[in-house]
C-alpha positions as CSV (number, residue, x, y, z in Angstrom):
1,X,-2.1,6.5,-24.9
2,X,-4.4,5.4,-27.6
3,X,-7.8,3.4,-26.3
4,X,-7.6,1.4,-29.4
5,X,-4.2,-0.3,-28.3
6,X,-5.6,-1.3,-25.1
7,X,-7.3,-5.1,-25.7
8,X,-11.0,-6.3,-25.4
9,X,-9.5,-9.2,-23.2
10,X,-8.0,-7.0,-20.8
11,X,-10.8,-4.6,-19.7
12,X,-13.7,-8.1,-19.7
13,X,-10.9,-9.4,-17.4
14,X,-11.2,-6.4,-15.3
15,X,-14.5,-5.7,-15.5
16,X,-15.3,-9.5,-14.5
17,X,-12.6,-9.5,-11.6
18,X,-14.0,-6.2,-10.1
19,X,-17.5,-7.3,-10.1
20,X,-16.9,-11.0,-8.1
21,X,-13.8,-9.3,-6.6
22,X,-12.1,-12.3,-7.1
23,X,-10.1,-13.6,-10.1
24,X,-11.1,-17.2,-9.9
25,X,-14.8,-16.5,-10.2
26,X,-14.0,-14.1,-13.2
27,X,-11.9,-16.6,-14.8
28,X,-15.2,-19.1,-14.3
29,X,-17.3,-17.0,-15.8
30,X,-15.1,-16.1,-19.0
31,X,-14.2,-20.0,-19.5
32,X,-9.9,-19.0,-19.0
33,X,-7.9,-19.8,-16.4
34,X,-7.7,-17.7,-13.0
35,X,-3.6,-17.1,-14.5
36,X,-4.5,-16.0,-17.6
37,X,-7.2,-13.4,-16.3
38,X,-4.3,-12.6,-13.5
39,X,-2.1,-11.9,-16.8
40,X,-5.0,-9.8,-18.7
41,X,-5.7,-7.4,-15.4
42,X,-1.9,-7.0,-14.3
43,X,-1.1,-5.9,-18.5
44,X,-3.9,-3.5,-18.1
45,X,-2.5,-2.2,-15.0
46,X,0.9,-1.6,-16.9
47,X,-0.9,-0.3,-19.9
48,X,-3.1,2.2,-17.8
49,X,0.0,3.3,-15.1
50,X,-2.5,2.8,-12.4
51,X,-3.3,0.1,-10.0
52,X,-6.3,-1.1,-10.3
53,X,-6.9,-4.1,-7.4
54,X,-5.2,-4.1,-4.0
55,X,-4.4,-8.3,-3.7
56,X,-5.8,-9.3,-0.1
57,X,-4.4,-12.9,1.4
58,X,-7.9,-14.2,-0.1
59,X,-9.5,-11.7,-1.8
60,X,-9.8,-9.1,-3.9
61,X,-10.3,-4.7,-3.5
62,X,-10.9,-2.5,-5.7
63,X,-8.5,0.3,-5.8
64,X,-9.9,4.5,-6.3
65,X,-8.7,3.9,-10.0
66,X,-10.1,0.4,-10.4
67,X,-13.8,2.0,-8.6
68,X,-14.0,5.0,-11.3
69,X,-13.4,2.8,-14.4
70,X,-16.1,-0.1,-13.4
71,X,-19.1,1.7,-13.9
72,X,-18.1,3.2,-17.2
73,X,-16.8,-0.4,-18.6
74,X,-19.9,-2.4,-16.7
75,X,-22.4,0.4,-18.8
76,X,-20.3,-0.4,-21.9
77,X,-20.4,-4.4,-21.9
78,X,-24.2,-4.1,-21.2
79,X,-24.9,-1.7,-24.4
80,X,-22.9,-4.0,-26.1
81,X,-24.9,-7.0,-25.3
82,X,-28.2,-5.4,-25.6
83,X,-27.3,-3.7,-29.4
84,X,-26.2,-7.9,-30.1
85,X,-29.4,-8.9,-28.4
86,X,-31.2,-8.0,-30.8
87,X,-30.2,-9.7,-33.4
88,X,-31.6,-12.7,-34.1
89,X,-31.8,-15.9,-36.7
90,X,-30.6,-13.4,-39.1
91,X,-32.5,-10.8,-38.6
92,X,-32.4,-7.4,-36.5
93,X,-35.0,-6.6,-33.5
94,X,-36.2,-3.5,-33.1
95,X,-37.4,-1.9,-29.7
96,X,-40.8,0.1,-29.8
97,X,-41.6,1.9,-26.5
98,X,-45.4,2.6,-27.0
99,X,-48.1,4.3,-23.7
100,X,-51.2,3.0,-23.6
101,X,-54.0,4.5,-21.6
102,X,-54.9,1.5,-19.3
103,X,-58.6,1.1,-20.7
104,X,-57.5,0.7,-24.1
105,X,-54.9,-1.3,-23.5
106,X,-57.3,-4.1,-21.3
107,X,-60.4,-3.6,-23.0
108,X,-59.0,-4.1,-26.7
109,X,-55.3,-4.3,-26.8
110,X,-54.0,-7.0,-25.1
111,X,-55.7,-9.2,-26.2
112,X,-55.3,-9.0,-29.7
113,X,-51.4,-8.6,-29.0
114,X,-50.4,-12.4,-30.1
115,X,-51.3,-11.2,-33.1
116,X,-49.1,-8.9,-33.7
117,X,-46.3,-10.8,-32.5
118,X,-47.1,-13.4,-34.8
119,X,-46.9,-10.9,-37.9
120,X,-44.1,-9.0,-36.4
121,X,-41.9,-11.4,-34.6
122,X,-38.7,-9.3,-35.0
123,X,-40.4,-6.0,-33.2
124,X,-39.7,-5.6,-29.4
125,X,-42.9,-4.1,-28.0
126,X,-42.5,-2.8,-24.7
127,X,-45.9,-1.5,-23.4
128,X,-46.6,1.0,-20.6
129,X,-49.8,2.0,-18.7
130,X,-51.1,5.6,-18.0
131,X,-54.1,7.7,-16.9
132,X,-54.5,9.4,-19.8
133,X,-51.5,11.9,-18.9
134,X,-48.4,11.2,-20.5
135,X,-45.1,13.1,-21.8
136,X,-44.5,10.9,-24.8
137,X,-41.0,12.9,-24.7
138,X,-39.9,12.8,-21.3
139,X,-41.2,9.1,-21.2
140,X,-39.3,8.0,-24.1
141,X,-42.0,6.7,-26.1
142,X,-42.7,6.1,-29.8
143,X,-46.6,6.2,-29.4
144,X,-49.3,7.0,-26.7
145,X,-52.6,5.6,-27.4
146,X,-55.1,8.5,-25.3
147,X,-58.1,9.4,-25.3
148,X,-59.4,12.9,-26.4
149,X,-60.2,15.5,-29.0
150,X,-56.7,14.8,-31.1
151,X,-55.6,18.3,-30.2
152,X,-52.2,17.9,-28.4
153,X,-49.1,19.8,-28.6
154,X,-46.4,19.1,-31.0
155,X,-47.8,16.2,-31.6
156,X,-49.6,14.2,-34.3
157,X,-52.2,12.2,-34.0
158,X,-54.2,9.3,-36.0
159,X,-58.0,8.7,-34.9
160,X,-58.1,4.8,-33.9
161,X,-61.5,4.5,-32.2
162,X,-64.7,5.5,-30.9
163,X,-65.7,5.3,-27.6
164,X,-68.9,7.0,-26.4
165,X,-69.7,6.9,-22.8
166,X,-72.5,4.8,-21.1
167,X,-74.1,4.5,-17.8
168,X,-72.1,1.1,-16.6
169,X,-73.3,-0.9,-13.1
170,X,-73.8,-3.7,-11.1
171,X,-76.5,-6.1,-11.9
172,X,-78.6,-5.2,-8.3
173,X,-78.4,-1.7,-9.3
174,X,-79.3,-1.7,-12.9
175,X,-82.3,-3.2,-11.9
176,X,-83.8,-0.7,-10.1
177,X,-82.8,1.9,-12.6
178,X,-85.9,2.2,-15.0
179,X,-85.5,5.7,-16.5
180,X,-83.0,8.1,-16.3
181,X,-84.3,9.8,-13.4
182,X,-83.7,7.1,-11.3
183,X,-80.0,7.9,-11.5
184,X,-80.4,10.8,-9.2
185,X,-80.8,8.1,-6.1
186,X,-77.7,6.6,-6.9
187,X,-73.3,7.3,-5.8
188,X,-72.1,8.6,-9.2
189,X,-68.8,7.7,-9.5
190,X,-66.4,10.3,-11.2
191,X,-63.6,10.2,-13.8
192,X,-61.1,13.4,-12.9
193,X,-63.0,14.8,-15.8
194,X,-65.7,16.8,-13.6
195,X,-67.9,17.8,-17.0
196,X,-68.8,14.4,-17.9
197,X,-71.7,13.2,-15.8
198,X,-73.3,17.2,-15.9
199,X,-72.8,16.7,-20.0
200,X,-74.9,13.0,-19.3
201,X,-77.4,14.9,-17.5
202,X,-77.8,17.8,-19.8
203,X,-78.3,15.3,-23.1
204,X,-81.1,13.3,-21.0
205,X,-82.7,16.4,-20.1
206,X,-82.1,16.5,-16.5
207,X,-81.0,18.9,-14.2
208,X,-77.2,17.9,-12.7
209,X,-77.6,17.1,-9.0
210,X,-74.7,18.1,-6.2
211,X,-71.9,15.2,-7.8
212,X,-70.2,14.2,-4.6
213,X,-69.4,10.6,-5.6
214,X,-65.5,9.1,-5.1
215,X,-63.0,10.4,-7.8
216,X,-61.1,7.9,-9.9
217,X,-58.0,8.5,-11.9
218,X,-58.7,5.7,-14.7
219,X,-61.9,3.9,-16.1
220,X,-60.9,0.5,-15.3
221,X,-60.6,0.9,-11.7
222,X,-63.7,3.3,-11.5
223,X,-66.0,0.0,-13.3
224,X,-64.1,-2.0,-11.2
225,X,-65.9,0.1,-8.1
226,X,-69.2,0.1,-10.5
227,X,-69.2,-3.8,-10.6
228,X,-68.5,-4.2,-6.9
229,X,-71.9,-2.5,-6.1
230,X,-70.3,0.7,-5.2
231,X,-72.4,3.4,-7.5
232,X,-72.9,3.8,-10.9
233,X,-70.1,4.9,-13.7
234,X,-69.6,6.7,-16.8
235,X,-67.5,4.7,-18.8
236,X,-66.8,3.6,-23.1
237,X,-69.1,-0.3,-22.9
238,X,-66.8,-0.9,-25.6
239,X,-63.8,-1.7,-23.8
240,X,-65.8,-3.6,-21.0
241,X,-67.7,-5.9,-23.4
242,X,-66.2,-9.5,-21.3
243,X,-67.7,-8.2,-18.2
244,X,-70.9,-6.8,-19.8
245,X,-70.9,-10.1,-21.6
246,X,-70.2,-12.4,-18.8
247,X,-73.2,-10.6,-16.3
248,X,-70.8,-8.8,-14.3
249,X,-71.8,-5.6,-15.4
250,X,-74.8,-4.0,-17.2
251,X,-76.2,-1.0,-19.5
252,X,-79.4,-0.2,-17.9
253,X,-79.6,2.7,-20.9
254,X,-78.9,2.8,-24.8
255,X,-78.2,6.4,-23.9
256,X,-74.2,7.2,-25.1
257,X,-72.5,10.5,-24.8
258,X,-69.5,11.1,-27.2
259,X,-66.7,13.0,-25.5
260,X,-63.9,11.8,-27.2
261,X,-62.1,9.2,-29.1
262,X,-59.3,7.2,-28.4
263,X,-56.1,8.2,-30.8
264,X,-52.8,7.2,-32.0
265,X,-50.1,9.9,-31.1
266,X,-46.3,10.4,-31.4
267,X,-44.3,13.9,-31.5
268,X,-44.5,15.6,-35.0
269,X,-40.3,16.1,-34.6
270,X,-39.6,12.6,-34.7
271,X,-39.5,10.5,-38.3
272,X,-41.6,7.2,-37.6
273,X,-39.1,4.2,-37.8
274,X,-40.2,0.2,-39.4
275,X,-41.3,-0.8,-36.1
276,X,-43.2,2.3,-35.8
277,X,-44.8,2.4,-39.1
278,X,-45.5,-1.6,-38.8
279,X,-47.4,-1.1,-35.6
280,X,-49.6,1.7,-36.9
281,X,-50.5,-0.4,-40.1
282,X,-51.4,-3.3,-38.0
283,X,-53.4,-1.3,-35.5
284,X,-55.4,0.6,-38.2
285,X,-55.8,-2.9,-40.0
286,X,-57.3,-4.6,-37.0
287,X,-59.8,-1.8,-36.2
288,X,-60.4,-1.9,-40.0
289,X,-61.6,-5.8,-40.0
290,X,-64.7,-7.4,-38.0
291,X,-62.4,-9.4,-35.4
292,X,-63.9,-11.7,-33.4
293,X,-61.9,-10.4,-30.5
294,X,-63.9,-7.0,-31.0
């Protein structure tokens, strides 16, 4: 039997009918009579050689055959609608599936995101948080924004910005913190990078003390700690500039330790599509220009 002589009618009609298990509901739903998707199911059943429903005094059961042609026909009508989904007024959406380390993506990001909708209206961004560890493959991504030295495997990466660490705070602690010396009285909290606050010690000229502070595995929720009075953070002040502006948090130093940058990656085996290559223009263009978001 040929697939192709089999019609679209017949298999919505089943496909509705098995779902409600009831061909009244399914006729509802497809705007036909309850007959006429009777009709549709029972020349499907003729077509197919199978029975598909067992008919109950006032309702509807799905039969062994009719149970292991659902799903396949329910995964089909959703691919369908979801490849018609996107297009719209004329024109075709396109999905993009970018990671986004969870600093970046609060501290600069998000914010400026209206704007690319507004220049890109027809891209479907779909955003996704992470610690810094991320499979762009196995996650099904077309980008990961991280943080590091740009050296990942198979992967190619684009430098988008700086961000040298900072001692960050609360207010009642920055102001007993004078010099750098003073830190040594203090909880240091700790990214799950254990180098960074011996490196800060190192480049003020100190000795690094016993670091037994609590272990965070992102920088937002480690300044969150900072700002509730809970010690004292290493952190980039450029992506915590609203609460550094708004009194929540301080800089008791000017001292800043580069350990990295933030980057644009995606795996070298994969050809960059439009929405792709428009998101990378617009992110380069915005770190380009003096935004008043910055």
């Amino acid at each position: 039997m040929d697939w192709q002589d089999i019609p679209l009618n017949a298999l919505r009609a089943f496909e509705a009918s098995a779902r409600h298990l009831s061909f009244t509901r399914a006729a509802t739903e497809l705007c036909v009579t309850q007959a006429a998707i009777s009709h549709q199911v029972k020349s499907l059943e003729q077509r197919l050689g199978v029975v598909l429903f067992r008919r109950l005094p006032r309702a509807l059961a799905l039969t062994d055959e009719g149970a292991a042609l659902l799903p396949g026909l329910s995964e089909s009508f959703e691919r369908i609608a979801n490849m018609l989904g996107q297009f719209e007024g004329g024109h075709a959406r396109e999905v993009l599936n970018v990671g986004v380390v969870g600093t970046f993506a609060v501290g600069w990001l998000l914010r400026r995101l209206p704007l690319f909708r507004e220049a890109h209206p027809f891209i479907d961004l779909r955003l996704s948080t992470h610690n810094n560890r991320v499979d762009i493959a196995a996650d099904g991504l077309d980008y990961a924004i991280r943080f590091g030295d740009g050296a990942w495997h198979s992967t190619e990466a684009v430098p988008l910005l700086e961000a040298p660490l900072t001692v960050l705070c609360a207010p009642e602690i920055a102001r007993r913190l004078t010099t750098p010396r003073d830190i040594y009285h203090e909880v240091l909290l700790r990214s799950y990078r254990a180098t960074e606050w011996p490196a800060w010690f190192h480049a003020v000229g100190l000795a690094p003390p016993a670091i037994r502070g609590p272990v965070f595995d992102a920088s937002g929720t480690m300044v969150e700690a900072a700002m509730l009075g809970l010690g004292v953070a290493l952190a980039p002040a450029a992506m915590f500039q609203r609460h550094l502006e708004a009194g929540r948090l301080r800089q008791p130093f000017d001292i800043t330790m580069s350990t990295g940058r933030y980057w644009l990656t995606w795996l070298k085996s994969k050809s960059p599509t439009t929405a792709m290559k428009s998101f990378r223009v617009w992110v380069e263009a915005m770190l380009d220009v003096a935004s008043p978001l910055a």
